[in-house]
N, C-alpha and C positions, 0 to 999 in steps of 0.2 A: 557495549559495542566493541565490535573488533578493526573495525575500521577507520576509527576514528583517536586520536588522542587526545584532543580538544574539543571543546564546543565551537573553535572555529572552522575546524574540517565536518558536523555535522552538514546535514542536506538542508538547504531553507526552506522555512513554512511553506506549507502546500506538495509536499512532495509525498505524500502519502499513497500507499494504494489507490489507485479512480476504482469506482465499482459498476462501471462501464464504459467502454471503448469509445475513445471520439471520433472526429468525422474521418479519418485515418484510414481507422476499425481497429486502432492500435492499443492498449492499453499502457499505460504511464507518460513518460514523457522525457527528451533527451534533457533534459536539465539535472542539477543537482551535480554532486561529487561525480556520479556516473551513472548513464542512462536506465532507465527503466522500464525501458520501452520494450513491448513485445506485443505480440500475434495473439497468445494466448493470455486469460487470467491467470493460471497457474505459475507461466516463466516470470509474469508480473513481478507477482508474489515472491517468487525466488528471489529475484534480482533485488528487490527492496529490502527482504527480511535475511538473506543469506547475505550482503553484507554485514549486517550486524552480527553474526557468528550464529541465525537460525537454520535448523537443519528441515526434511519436509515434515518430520511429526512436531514438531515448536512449531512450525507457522498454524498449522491445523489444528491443534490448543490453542493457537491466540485468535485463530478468524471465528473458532469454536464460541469461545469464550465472549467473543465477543457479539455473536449472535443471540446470546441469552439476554441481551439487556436489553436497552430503549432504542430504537429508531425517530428521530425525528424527522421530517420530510424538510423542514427549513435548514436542517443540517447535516443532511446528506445529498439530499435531491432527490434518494429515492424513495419506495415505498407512500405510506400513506400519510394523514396528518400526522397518524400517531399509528405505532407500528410496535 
């Protein structure tokens, strides 16, 4: 992280990418060290991942990366039981 020196300047639990807009139509959320909030998926993603020093090919390796694995519907919300 580059934005952080401590674990007590990190973002609190839950402030992760949303993987869809809430009733807003906003994605993320004004809370944490600094908002997240945007219009699009994309600015989302920036605003979360490029504080920590991601540029846009890093974020796209890790959303990447992370689509190869398990989805589960209890723990995401989306998708199916098992995905």
């Amino acid at each position: 992280r580059v934005d952080a020196s401590s674990p007590d300047e990190c973002s609190p639990e839950g402030n992760l990418p949303d993987g869809e807009p809430g009733d807003n139509g906003k994605y993320g959320g004004p809370g944490g060290t600094a908002s997240t909030e945007d219009t699009e998926p994309q600015g989302h993603l920036r605003k979360v991942f490029g504080r920590m020093g991601f540029n846009d090919e890093e974020i796209v390796a890790l959303s990447g990366a992370h689509s190869l694995g398990r989805a589960y519907k209890d723990r995401s919300g989306l998708g199916k039981e098992k995905t």
